[in-house]
C-alpha positions in Angstrom: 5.7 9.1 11.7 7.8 6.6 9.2 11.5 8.7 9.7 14.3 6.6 10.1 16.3 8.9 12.5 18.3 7.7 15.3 18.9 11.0 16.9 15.1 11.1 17.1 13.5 12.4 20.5 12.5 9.2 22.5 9.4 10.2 23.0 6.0 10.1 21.7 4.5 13.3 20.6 0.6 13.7 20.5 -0.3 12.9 17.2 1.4 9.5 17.5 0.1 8.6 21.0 -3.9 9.2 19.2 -2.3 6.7 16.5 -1.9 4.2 19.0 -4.8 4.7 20.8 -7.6 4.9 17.6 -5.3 2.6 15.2 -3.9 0.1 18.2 -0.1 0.8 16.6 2.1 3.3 16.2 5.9 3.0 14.4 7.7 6.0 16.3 10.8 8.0 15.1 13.4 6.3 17.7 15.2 3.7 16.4 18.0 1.9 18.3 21.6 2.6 17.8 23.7 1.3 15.1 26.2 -0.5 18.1 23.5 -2.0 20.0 21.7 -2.9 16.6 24.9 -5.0 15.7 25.5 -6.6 19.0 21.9 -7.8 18.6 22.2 -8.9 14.7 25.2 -10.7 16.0 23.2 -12.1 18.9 21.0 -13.2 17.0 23.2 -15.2 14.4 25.1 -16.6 17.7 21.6 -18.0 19.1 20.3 -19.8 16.1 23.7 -21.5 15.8 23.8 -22.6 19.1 20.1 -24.0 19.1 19.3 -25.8 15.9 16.7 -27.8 17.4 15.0 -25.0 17.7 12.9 -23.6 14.8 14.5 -19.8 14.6 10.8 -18.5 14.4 10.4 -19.6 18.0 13.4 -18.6 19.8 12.2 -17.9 23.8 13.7 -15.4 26.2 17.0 -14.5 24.5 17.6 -11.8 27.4 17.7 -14.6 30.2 20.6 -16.2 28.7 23.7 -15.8 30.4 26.2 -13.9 28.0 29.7 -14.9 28.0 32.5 -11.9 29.0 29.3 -9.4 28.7 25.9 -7.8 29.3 23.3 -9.8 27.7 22.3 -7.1 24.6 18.5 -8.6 24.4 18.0 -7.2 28.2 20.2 -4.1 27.3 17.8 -3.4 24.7 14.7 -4.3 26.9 15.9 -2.1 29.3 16.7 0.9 27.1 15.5 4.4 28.6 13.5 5.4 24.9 11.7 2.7 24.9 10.8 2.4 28.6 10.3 6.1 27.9 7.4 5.4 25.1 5.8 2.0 26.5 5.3 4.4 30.2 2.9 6.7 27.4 1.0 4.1 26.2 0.2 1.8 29.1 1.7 4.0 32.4 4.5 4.2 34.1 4.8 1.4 36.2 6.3 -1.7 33.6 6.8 -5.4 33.8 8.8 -7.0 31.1 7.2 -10.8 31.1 8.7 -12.2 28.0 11.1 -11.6 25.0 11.4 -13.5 21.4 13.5 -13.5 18.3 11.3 -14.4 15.9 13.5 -15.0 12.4 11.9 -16.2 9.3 15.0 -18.2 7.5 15.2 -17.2 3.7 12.9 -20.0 1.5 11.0 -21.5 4.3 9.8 -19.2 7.0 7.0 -19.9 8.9 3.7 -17.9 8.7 2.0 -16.1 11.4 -2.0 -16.3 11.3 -4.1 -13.8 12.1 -4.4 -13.7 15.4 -4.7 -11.5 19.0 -2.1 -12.2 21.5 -4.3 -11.5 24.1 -6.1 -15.1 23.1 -2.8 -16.8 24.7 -2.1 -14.6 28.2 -3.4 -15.0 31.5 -3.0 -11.2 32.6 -5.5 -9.5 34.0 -7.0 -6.8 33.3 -5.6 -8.1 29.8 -2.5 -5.4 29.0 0.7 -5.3 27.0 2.2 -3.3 25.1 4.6 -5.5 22.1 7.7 -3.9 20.9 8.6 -5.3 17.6 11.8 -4.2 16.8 13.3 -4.9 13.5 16.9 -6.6 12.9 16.7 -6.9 9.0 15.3 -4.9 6.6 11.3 -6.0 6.9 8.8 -5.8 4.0 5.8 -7.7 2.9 8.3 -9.4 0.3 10.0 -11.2 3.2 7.2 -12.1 5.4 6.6 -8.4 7.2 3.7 -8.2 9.9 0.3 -6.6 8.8 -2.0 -5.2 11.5 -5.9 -4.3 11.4 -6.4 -1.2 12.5 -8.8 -0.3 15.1 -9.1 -4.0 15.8 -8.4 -3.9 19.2 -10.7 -1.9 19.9 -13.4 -4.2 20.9 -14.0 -4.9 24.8 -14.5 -9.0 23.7 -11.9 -10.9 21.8 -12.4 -12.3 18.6 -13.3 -15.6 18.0 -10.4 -18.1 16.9 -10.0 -21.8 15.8 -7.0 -24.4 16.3 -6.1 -24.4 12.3 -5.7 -27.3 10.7 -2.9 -25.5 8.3 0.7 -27.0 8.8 3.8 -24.5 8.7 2.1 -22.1 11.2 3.8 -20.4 13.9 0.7 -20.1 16.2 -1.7 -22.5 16.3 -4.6 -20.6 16.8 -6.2 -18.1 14.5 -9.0 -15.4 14.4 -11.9 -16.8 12.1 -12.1 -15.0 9.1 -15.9 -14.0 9.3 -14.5 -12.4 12.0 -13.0 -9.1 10.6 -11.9 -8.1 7.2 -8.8 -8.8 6.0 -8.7 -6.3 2.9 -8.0 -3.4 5.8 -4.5 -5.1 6.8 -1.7 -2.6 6.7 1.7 -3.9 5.5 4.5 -3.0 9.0 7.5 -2.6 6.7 10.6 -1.6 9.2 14.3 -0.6 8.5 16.7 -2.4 10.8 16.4 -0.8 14.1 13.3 0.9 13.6 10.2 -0.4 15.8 6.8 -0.7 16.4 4.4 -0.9 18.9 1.0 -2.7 19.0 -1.9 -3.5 21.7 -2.7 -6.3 23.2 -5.9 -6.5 21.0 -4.9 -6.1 17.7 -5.3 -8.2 15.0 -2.2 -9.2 13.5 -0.2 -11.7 11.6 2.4 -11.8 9.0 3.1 -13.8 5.5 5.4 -17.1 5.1 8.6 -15.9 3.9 9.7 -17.4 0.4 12.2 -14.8 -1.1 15.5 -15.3 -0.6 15.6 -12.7 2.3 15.8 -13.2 6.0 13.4 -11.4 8.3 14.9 -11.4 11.8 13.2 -9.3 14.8 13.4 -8.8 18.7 10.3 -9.0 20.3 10.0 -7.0 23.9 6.4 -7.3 25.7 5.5 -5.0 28.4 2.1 -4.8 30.6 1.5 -2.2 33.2 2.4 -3.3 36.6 -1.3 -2.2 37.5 -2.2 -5.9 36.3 -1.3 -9.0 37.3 -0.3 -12.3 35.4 -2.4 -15.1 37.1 -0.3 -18.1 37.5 -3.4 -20.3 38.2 -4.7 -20.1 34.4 -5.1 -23.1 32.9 -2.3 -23.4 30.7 -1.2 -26.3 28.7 2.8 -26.7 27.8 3.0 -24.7 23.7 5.3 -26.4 20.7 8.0 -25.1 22.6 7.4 -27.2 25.4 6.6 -24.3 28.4 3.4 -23.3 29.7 3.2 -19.5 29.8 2.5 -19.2 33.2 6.0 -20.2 34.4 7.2 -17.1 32.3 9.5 -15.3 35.0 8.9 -11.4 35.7 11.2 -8.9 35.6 9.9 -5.8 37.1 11.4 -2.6 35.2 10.0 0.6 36.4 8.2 1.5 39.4 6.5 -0.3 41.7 4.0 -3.7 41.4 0.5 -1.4 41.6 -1.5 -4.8 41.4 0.7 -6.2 44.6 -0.1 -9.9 43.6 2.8 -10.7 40.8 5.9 -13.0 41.6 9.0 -11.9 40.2 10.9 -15.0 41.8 9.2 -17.9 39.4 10.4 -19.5 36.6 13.6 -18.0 36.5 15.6 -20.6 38.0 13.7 -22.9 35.5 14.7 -21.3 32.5 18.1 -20.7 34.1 18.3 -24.3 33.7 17.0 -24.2 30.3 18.9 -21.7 28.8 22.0 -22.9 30.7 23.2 -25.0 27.9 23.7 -23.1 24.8 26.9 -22.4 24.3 26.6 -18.7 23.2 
């Protein structure tokens, strides 16, 4: 389930679809193509330089920003057939894409990520996405790689977290540690454009990275149009200075089941947000 093949079938066979659903992850056999896997690497490099305000572990919505002379490649990858293709066999057919990240740990000084469950920060309900974490530089637990608990989302309740008092985080909140046990964590060590996919619930976080190594990835997060993301949540504005209610919707594939999510906020506000980096 760990081949590096490009010309893999982009789909999920059984075995790995019962990996997802007893383990909460899976790493399939896709990975992206070398062209689109440079145009993002390059992508990438352009962003951080044109935002260095902007710690590069917290780099929003890359594929609503308006690319100059071509296609955005963080929505062409969002939007790719394979991985449409595997999301519709995890969560069902109908998909919302609600929000996008690059999160890049710089070589020396990147960030750590503490356990945590992103269901803990998003108002959608019934609670549903599907993450694809797709790797842009070679990932390992040397530089910072994420590590998952298996079988951790398999509990109906979240898990409780605390605000952490620890500086250098990229979250803020993180699962107590009374909470689960941390000697199960399995290192996600990815190839560059080789992905993986995790639930909602899982338990997850990854290392500071102090070698000498970047460790870039795209981020693409899915949830089944069968849900709906409740605008009325209380939601106070993140380090980045949004509240993740005015996160705009793009719907991707079928139809909006749930018939209560707007597709038209938030997009002219980060239109405006975006608008000034000069890609």
């Amino acid at each position: 389930m760990n081949a590096v093949a490009e010309s893999a079938p982009a789909r999920l066979d059984e075995q790995a679809i019962r990996h997802y659903r007893e383990r909460g992850y899976v790493i399939p056999d896709y990975r992206l193509p070398a062209i689109l896997l440079d145009t993002l690497r390059d992508g990438c490099d352009r962003i951080i330089a044109a935002d260095p305000r902007t710690r590069p572990e917290h780099l929003m919505n890359p594929h609503l920003i308006q690319w100059p002379g071509a296609a955005n490649p963080f929505m062409e990858a969002a939007s790719q057939a394979a991985i449409l293709d595997m999301v519709g066999q995890l969560v069902g057919p109908d998909l919302i894409l609600w929000i996008t990240r690059i999160l890049c740990k710089p070589a020396g000084d990147g960030q750590e990520v503490p356990w945590h469950q992103d269901g803990q920060y998003w108002p959608i309900r019934p609670l549903g996405t599907c993450s694809v974490w797709v790797a842009l530089d070679p990932v390992d637990r040397g530089n910072g790689c994420m590590r998952f608990i298996p079988a951790s989302h398999r509990r109906d309740a979240l898990y409780r977290h605390w605000v952490s008092p620890r500086e250098n985080l990229v979250l803020d909140q993180e699962v107590l540690p009374e909470e689960f046990d941390q000697e199960l964590a399995v290192d996600v060590a990815l190839q560059p454009g080789q992905m993986s996919f995790h639930d909602v619930r899982m338990i997850h976080g990854s290392l500071a990275n102090t070698s000498e190594r970047r460790r870039a990835g795209l981020i693409l997060r899915f949830f089944p149009a069968t849900s709906h993301f409740d605008r009325t949540s209380a939601n106070t504005p993140n380090a980045q200075g949004f509240a993740v209610t005015e996160q705009p919707l793009i719907l991707m594939r079928g139809v909006d089941r749930s018939g209560r999510n707007d597709f038209d906020h938030g997009h002219a506000m980060w239109a405006a947000r975006l608008g000034g980096l000069k890609i």
